[in-house]
N, C-alpha and C positions, 0 to 999 in steps of 0.2 A: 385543490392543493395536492401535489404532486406527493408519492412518499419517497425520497431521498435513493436516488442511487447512483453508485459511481461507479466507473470505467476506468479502469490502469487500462491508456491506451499506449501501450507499448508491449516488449518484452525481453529478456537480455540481448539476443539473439536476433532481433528484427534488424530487416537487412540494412545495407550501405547504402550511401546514394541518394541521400537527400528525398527521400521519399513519403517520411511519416508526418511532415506538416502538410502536404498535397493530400494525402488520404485521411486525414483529420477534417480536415474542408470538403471535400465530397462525400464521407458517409457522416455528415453533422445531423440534413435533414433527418436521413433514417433513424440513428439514434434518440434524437429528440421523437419524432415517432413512436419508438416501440416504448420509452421511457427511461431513457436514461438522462439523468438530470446535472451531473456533474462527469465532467473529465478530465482525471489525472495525467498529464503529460510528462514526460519523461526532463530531467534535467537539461534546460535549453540554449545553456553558455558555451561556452569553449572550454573543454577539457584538454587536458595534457597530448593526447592523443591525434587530438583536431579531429576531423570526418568521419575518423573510425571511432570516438570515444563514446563509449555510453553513457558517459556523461556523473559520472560518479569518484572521477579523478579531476577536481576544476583545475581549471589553469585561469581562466578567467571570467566573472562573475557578470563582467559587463560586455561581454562580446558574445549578443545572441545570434550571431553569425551574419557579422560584418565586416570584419576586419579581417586581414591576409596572417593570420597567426597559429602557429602550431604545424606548419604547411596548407593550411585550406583558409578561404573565408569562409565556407558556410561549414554547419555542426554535420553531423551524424543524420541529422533527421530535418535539414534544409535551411535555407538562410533566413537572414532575420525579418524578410519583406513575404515568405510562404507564413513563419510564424505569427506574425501579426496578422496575418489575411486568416489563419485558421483559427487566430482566438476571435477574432471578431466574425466568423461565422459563426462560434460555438454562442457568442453570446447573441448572435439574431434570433439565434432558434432557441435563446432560453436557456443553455446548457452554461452552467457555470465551469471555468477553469482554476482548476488545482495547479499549481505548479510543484516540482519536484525542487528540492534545493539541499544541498551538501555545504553545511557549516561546518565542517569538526575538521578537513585539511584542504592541502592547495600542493597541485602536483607541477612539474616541467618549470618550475624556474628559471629564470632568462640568465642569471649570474650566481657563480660563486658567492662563498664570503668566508672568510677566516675564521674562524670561530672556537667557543673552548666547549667541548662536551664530557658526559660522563657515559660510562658504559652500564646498561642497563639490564638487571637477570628478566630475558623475555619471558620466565616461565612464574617468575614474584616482580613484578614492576616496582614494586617498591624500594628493592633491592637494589639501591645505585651506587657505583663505586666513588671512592673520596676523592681520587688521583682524576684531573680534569687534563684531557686532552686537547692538544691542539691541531686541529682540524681543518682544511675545507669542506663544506657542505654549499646543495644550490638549496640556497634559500632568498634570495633576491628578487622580485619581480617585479621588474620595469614595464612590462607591457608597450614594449616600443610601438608597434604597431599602431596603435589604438593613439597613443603619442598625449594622454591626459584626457580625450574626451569622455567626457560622464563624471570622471571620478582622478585626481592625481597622485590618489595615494599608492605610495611606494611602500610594499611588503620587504621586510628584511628580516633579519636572525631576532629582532625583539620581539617581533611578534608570533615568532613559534616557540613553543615547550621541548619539540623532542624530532629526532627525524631517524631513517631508516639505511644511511648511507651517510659515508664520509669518506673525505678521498686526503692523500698523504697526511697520515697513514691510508690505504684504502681497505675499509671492512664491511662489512654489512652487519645491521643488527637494531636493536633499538638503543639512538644516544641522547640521554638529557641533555637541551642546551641549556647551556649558563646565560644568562641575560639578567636582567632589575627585574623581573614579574615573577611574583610567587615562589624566591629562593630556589633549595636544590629541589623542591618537591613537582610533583603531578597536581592538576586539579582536585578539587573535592566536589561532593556529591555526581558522582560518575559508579559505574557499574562498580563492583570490587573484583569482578572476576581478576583471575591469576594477579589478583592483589591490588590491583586497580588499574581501568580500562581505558583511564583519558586515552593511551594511545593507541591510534587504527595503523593509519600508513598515512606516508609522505610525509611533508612538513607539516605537523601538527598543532595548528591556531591554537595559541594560548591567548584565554578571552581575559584575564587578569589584567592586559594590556589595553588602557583604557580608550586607546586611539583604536586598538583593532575591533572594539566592541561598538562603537561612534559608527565606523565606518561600513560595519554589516548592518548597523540600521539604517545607515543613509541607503544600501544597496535597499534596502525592505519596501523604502520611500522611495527608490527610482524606480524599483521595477513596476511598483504596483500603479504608477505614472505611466511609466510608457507601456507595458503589457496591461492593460489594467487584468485583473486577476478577481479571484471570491475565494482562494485559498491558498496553502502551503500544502505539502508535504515535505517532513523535516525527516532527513536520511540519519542513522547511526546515532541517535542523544543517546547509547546508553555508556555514548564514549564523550560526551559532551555535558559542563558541569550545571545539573540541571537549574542553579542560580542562573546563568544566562539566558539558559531556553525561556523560562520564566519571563526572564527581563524584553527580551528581543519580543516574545509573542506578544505580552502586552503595550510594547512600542508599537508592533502591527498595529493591536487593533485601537490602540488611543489613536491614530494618524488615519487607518482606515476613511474610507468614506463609505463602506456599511460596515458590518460586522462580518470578518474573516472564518471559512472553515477550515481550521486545522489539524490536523492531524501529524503526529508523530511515533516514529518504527524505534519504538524501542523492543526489539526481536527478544523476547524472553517465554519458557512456558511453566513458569511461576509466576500464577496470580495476582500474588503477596508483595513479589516484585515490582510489579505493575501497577499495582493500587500505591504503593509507595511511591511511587511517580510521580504519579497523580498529585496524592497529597502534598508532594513538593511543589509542585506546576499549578498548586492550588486549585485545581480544576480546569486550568484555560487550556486546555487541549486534549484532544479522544487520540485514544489508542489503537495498536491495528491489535485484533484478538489474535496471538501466538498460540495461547493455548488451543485454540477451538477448531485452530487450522492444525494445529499437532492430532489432536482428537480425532479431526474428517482423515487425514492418512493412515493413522493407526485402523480408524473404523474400517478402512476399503482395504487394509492389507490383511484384516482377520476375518473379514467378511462372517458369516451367522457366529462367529466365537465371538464377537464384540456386540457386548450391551449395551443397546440402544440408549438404552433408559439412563445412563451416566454421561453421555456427549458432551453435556451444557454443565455441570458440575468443574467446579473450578476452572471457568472462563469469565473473562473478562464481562462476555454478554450475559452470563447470571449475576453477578457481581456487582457491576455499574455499567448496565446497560444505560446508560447515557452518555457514558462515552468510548462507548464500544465500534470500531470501525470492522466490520466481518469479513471474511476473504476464503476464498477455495485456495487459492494460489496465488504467486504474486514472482516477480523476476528472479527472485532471493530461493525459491523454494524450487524454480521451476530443475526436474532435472541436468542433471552436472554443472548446477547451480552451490553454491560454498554452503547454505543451508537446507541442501535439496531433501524434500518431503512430498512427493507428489501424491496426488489423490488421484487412486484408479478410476479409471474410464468409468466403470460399471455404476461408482459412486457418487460423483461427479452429481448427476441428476438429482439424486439426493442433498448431500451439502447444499446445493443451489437451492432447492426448495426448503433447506431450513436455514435460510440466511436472508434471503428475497422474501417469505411470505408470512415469516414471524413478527411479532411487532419491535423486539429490541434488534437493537443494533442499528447498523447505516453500513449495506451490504456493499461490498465488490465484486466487478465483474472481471477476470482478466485477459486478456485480449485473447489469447492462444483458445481459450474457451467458448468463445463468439467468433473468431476468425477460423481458428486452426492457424497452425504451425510448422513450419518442421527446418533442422537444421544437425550443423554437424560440430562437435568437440571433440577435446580429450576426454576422458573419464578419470575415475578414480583408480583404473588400472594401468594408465597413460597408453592407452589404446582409442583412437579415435572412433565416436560413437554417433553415430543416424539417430536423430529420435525425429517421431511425429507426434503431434498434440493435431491428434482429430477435432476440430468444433463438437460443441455438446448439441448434441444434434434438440435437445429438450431448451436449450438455452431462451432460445428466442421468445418463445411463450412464455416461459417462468417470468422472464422480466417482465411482458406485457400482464401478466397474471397477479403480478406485483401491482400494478398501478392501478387493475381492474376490481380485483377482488381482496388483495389483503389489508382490511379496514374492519376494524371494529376489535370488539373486545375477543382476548385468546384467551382459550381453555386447552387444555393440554392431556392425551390420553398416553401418558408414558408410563404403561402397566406390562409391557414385554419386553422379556429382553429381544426378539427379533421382531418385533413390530411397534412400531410406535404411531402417534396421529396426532394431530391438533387441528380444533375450528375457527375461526374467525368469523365473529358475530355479523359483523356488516353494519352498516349506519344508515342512516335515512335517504342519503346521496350514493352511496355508495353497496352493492352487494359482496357479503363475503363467503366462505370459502372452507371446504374439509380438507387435510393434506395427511395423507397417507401412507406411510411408506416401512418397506422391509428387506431388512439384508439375508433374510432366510427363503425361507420358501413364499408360496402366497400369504399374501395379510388377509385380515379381515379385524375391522374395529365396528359395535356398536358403539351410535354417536347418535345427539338428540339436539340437532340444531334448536329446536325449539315451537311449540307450537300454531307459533307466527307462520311457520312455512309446511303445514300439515298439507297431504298432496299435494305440494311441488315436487317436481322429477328434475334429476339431476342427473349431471354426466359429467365423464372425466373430461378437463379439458386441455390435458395432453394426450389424449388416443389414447391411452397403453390398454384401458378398457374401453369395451365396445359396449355393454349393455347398460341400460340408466338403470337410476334408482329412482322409488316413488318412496318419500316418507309415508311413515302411516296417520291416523287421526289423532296422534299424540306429537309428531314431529320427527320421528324417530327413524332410523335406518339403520341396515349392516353395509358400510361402506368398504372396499375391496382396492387391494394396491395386487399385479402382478409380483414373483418371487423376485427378492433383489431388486426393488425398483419402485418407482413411487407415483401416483395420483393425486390431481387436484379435482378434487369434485366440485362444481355451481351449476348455480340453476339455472338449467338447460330453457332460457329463453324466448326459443325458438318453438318447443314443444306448447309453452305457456302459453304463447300468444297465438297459436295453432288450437287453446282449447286443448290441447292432446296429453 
C-alpha cells in the first residue's frame, strides 16, 4: 500500500499553448515510478479568457475544450481529446486524478441584463446602501457555442448575489443584486473578513437559488461520467457558504462510484478558523495546512532565529492531522502570486522531508519544485520581475524515500531550537527511517532506533553525508545532518548483505 502523495501539476505561470495535458501523459510512467500517487490538475473548462485563462475565472463548466468559445476551442493546457488521453494514462499507471473546480463565480458573460443593484462599502460588506440602482450588468450566459449540449441551463441575474461592474451608469465596485434569493443580504456561514466574504469577483453564484444548486450538482455527476476522476479540489469556500459545500460534497460522494478525495483551499493561518470549518463540513473534506505553509516561509526567511521546535504548533497537521492536506507551495503562494509566501531554496529540502516522511498529513508536491520554473510579471512595485524556481535538486529521492522508508511508528526529537529529528520505526514489510535536519550550523541527534537493529550500518540516503553509522549493542547512534540542511538515514542494505 502506497503512502498518499500528491502532485499540483501545474503552476500560475506554466506556459501557453496547449501543452500541459501532453506532458501529463508522457511523464505519468515516471511519476507513478518514483511514487506519486495522485494528481492535482489545473481547472480544465473554459475560463473567460479562453487559451490564455488559468482557469480560475470560468466561463464555462462544460467546455473542457471543445467548443470555439471565448476565441479558442481548446483551454490553456490542450483540448478536451489531450485531456481525456491524460486522465486515462494517470489512471493506467494507478495515479488517481484530482480535479481543480471553482464554484463561488462565472466570468465573460455572453449578454447584458437590466437589472437593480445596491452599492456596496468594499471595505464592511455588510454595509449596503437602501437606494437601488438601475443597471446594466453582463450577467447572462447563453453559451451559444456549445448550443445546449451536456447541460441548457441558462445563467441569468437570479442566479448571482453580487457583481463587480455596471454600465449606464458605468462604475466599478462591489454591487448587491436585487433578485427572490436571500433578500438584501450576502450569504451566511462564509469568511466574515471585512464583514463578510461571500464576495470574490465576477458574477458571484448565489447558491440560495435552488436551480443553481441542482445544476452544480448535475455538473458533479457529468464530469465524474465523462472525466471519470478520484477527486475535487474546491477553489476559494471561504467565500462560499459552507451549508453548500457541505451539501454539494456529500451529493459527490452519495453518486460516487468509490469514495471521492477532497480537499478544500480555504486559505487562512488561523487554526481555529480552520477546525471551524471543519466542524461545519462535519468532517467530509481535508484541508490544505495554511498555517504550516506560513510556518515553512517564516522558518527559511529567519533561518537559525527560527525555533525548530514550534513549526507543527498550531497547524492544522498537529491539530487534525486526518485532515490535514501539507504543501511547501502551491500557485497562490508562488512569488508575485496575490498570497505570495515562498519558501527559500535553502529550506525547501527541509519542509519536503517534514511533510513527505512524517506520518500526519497527505503531502504535496508542487510542480516548480520537481520541474523547475521560470517566468516574467509585474511585481508589487509595478516593475516587471524575472523569477526562477530551480528544481529541489533533493526532491526526487524524498518522494521515493516517502514510499520506501516512511512506515511505521514516529518518535520525535524536537529538543533544539536549531536542530531537530524524528524516527520512523518500520513494519515487517516495510524498513523505516532517521530524519535530521538543522537551520543552524551542524546537527547531531542521539537516537536509539532500537535494539532490533543493534550493528546495522547506516547511511544517509540523500548524500549530503558521506560516512555511515554502525549502531552499538544497545541500538543506539549519534546521527548527523550537514549546517542548514537535512539527512535521511536507512539501513545501508547493501553493506548488510556484503556481511560489511
Amino acid at each position: 500500500m502506497h503512502n498518499p502523495t500528491l502532485l499540483q501539476f501545474f503552476h500560475w505561470y506554466y506556459p501557453d499553448g496547449g501543452r500541459l495535458w501532453p506532458e501529463v501523459t508522457e511523464r505519468a510512467a515516471w511519476l507513478a515510478e518514483i511514487g506519486i500517487t495522485s494528481v492535482w490538475l489545473p481547472p480544465c473548462y473554459k475560463g473567460e479568457s479562453g487559451s490564455y485563462s488559468v482557469g480560475y475565472n470560468p466561463y464555462d463548466l462544460f467546455d473542457l475544450g471543445e467548443f470555439a468559445q471565448k476565441g479558442a476551442r481548446a483551454t490553456k493546457y490542450g483540448d478536451k481529446a489531450q485531456l481525456l488521453r491524460a486522465a486515462e494514462t494517470l489512471r493506467r499507471y494507478r495515479i488517481n486524478v484530482i480535479l481543480d473546480v471553482v464554484l463561488n463565480h462565472k466570468m465573460g458573460a455572453d449578454e447584458k441584463e437590466r437589472i437593480g443593484v445596491r452599492r456596496v462599502n468594499a471595505d464592511n460588506r455588510n454595509q449596503i446602501d437602501e437606494e437601488i440602482i438601475s443597471a446594466e450588468a453582463w450577467t447572462r450566459f447563453t453559451f451559444p457555442a456549445r448550443a445546449g449540449k451536456y447541460s441548457r441551463f441558462i445563467w441569468d441575474y437570479h442566479c448571482f448575489s453580487g457583481v463587480d461592474r455596471i454600465e449606464n451608469p458605468d462604475e466599478s465596485g462591489i454591487f448587491k443584486i436585487e433578485n427572490d434569493y436571500g433578500g438584501a443580504g450576502w450569504n451566511d456561514q462564509v469568511n466574515d473578513e471585512l464583514g463578510n466574504f461571500d464576495y470574490l469577483m465576477g458574477a458571484n453564484i448565489d447558491f440560495r437559488n435552488r436551480a443553481v444548486s441542482e445544476e452544480l450538482k448535475y455538473w458533479a455527476r457529468w464530469i465524474m461520467a465523462e472525466l471519470p476522476c478520484t477527486g475535487f479540489r474546491l477553489d476559494a469556500v471561504k467565500h462560499i457558504p459552507a451549508w453548500f459545500c457541505k451539501q454539494w460534497i456529500e451529493h459527490v460522494q452519495a453518486t460516487a462510484q468509490q469514495p471521492m478525495f477532497i480537499v478544500a483551499e480555504y486559505w487562512s493561518h488561523d487554526v481555529e478558523t480552520l477546525l471551524h470549518y471543519l466542524d461545519r463540513l462535519a468532517g467530509s473534506a481535508l484541508l490544505f495546512d495554511a498555517p504550516l505553509q506560513m510556518k515553512f516561509h517564516q522558518a527559511s526567511q529567519l533561518g537559525a532565529d527560527y525555533d525548530l521546535r514550534t513549526l507543527f504548533s498550531e497547524t492544522l497537521t498537529a491539530r487534525a492531522p486526518a485532515h490535514a492536506v501539507t504543501l511547501v507551495a502551491n500557485h497562490d503562494t508562488q512569488p508575485l502570486q496575490s498570497l505570495e509566501a515562498p519558501v527559500d531554496n535553502w529550506f525547501k529540502p527541509l519542509a519536503y522531508a517534514l511533510i513527505l516522511l512524517r506520518a500526519q498529513g497527505i503531502p504535496t508536491i508542487f510542480y516548480p519544485d520537481l520541474f523547475g520554473a521560470s517566468y516574467r510579471d509585474e511585481g508589487g512595485d509595478d516593475e516587471h520581475d524575472t523569477i526562477e524556481m530551480p528544481a529541489v535538486e533533493e526532491l526526487e529521492a524524498l518522494i521515493r524515500a516517502r514510499q520506501r522508508y516512511a512506515h511505521g511508528l514516529q518518535t520525535d526529537y524536537f529538543d533544539s531550537a536549531n536542530c531537530i529529528a524524528f524516527s520512523r520505526s518500520g513494519t515487517a514489510e516495510h524498513p523505516g527511517c532517521v530524519v535530521v535536519l538543522s537551520n543552524g550550523g551542524d546537527g547531531e541527534k542521539p537516537i536509539a532506533p532500537g535494539e532490533a537493529f543493534a550493528g546495522t550500518c547506516w547511511h544517509d540516503y540523500l548524500g549530503h553525508r558521506q560516512e555511515s553509522i554502525t549502531l552499538d549493542e544497545r541500538g543506539r547512534a549519534r546521527f548527523r545532518c550537514n549546517a542548514g540542511s537535512v539527512s535521511v538515514w536507512v539501513i545501508d542494505t547493501r553493506r548488510e548483505s556484503a556481511g560489511g
